[in-house]
C-alpha positions in Angstrom: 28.8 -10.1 -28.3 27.8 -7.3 -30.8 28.3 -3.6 -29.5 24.8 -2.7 -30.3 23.0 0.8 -29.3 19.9 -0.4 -27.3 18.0 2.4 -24.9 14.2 3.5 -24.6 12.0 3.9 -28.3 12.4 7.5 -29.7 8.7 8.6 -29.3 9.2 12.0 -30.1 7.7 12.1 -33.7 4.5 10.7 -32.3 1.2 12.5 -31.9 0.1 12.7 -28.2 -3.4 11.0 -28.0 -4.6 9.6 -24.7 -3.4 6.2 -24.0 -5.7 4.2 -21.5 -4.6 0.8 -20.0 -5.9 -1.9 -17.5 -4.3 -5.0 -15.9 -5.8 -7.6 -13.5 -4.6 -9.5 -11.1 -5.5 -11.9 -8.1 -4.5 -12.4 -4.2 -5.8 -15.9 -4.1 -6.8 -16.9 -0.1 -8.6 -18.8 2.1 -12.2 -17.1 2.5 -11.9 -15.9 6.4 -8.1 -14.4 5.2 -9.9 -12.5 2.5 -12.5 -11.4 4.9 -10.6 -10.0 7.2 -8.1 -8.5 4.8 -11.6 -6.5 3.6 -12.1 -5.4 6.9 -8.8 -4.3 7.7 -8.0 -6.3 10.9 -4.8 -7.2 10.4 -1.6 -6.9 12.6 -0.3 -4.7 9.8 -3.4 -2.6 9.5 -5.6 -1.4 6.7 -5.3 -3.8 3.5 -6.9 -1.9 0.7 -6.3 1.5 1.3 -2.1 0.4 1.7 -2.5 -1.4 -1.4 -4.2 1.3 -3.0 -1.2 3.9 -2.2 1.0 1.6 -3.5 -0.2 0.8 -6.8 -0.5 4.7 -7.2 3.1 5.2 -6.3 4.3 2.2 -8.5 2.6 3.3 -10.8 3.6 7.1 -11.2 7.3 5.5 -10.8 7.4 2.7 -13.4 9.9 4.4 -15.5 11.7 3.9 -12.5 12.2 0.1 -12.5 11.6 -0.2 -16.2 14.7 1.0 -17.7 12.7 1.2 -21.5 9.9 2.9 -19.7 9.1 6.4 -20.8 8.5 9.2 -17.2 5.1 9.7 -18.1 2.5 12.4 -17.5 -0.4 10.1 -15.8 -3.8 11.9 -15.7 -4.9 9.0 -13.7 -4.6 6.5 -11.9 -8.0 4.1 -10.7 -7.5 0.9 -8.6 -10.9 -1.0 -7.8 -10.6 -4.3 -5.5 -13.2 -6.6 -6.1 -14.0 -10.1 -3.9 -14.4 -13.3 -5.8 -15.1 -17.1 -4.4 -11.4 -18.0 -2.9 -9.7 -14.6 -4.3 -9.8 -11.0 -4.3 -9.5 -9.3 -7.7 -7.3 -6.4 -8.1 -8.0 -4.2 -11.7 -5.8 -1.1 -12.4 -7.0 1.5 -15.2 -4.4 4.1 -15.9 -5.0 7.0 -18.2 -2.3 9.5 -19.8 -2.5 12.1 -23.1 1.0 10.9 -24.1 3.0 9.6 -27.2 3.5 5.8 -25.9 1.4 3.5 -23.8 0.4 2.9 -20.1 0.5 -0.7 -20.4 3.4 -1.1 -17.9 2.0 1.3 -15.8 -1.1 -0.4 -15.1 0.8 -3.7 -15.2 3.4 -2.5 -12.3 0.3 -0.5 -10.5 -1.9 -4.0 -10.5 1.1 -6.3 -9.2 2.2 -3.8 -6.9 -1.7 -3.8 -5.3 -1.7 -7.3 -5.3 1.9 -8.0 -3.6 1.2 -5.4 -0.8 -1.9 -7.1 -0.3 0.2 -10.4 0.6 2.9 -8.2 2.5 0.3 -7.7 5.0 -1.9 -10.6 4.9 1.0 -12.8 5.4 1.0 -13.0 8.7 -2.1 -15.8 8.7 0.5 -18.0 7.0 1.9 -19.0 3.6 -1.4 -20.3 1.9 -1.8 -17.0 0.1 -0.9 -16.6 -4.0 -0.9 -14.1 -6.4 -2.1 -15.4 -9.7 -3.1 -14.4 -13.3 -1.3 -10.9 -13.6 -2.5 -9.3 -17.6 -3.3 -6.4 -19.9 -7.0 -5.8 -20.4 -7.5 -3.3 -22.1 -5.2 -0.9 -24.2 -6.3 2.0 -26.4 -5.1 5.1 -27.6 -2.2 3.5 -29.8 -1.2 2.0 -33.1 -3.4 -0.8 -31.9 -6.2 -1.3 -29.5 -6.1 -4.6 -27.4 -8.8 -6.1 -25.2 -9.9 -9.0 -23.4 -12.7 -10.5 -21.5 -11.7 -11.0 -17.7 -10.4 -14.3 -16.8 -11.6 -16.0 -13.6 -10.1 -18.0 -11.6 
């Protein structure tokens, strides 16, 4: 095996522009789990507002997990939680005036939504999947990248 330097991207000749990024994902259920995960009656508590905090923590900690993710300087973090036939979207949009990307960030804020979501939805038994975790939207880079929203 070859003795290789490998470590994070040196970003530091690059202009700081504001990066923008958004990820999807989806807690797949049966329809009376979803509802009462959007009402909050669970053993656990309240669903979305948990799931909320958490995305915002993952995401102000990817760098964290990531060990090639830059600490970044988040402006902000939006999480919106949207109900679909058999599923309950989860979107992330994260925002930054940095040298590199949020992409992770939203990527890690989204997942993190959508597995606390199971964590406490569980408990109504195993028939619950998270599914279809991707980018959106990316700007503020070398490229811009978007997509329309899949559906389940």
């Amino acid at each position: 095996m070859s003795e290789k330097l490998t470590g994070m991207v040196d970003v530091s000749a690059k202009e700081r522009t504001t990066r923008v990024a958004e990820a999807e994902v989806r807690v797949l259920a049966p329809p009376e789990l979803l509802d009462r995960v959007e009402k909050g009656d669970t053993p656990k508590g309240e669903v979305i507002p948990v799931a909320r905090a958490a995305a915002l923590m993952a995401a102000k900690s990817t760098h964290l997990v990531f060990p090639h993710c830059h600490p970044l300087d988040l402006s902000c973090v939006e999480l919106s939680f949207e109900r679909e036939p058999g599923a309950l979207r989860v979107v992330s949009r994260v925002t930054a005036l940095e040298r590199t990307g949020v992409e992770m960030e939203a990527l890690y804020a989204a997942s993190v939504a959508a597995l606390t979501i199971y964590d406490m939805a569980k408990f109504a038994g195993l028939q619950i999947r998270v599914d279809g975790l991707g980018l959106i939207l990316k700007r503020g880079g070398k490229s811009d990248f978007a997509r329309s929203a899949s559906r389940p």
